[in-house]
C-alpha positions in Angstrom: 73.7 127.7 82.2 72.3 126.4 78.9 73.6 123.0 77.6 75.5 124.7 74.5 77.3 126.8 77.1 78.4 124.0 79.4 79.4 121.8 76.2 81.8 125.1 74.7 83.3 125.6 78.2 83.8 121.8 78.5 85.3 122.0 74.7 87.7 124.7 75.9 88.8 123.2 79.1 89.6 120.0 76.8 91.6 122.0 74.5 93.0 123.5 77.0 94.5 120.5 79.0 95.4 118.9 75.5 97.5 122.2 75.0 98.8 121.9 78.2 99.3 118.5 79.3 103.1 118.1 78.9 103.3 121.2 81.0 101.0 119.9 83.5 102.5 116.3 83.5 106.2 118.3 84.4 104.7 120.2 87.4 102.8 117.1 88.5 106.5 115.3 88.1 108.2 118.2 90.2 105.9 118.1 92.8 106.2 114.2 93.4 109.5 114.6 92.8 110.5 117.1 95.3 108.2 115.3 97.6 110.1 112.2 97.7 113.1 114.5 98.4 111.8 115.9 101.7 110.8 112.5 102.8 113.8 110.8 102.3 115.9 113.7 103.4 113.7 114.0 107.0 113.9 109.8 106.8 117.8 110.5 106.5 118.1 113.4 108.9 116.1 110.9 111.5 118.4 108.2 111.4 121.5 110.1 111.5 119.9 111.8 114.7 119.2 108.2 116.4 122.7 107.0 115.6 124.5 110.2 116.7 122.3 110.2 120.1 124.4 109.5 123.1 123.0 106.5 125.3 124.2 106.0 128.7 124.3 102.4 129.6 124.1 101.3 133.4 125.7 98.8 135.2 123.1 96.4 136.0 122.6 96.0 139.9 122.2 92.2 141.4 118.4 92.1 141.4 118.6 94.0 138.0 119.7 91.0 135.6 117.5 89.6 133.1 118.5 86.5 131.2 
């Protein structure tokens, strides 16, 4: 690839993102975006399991008691 070549392809791709940036910048947005949602909705989703999660206590025996 000759330099004249690499510096029209480089021209194009420049144009290219210039043309598309805002477009780009959405996606980019929408992907963050929707990222943050799954996180917080499996944070969510983990919590509410933990809290809903039945415990059985024990009475404690007389060797069993920790102060």
């Amino acid at each position: 690839m000759n330099s004249l070549q690499t510096l029209v392809e480089r021209e194009n791709l420049g144009q290219f993102l210039l043309e598309n940036l805002q477009d780009i910048t959405d996606k980019l947005n929408q992907i963050v975006t929707d990222s943050d949602r799954i996180i917080l909705d499996n944070l969510l989703s983990s919590h509410a399991k933990l809290i809903t999660c039945p415990i059985e206590l024990k009475p404690l025996r007389g060797n069993d008691r920790h102060v």
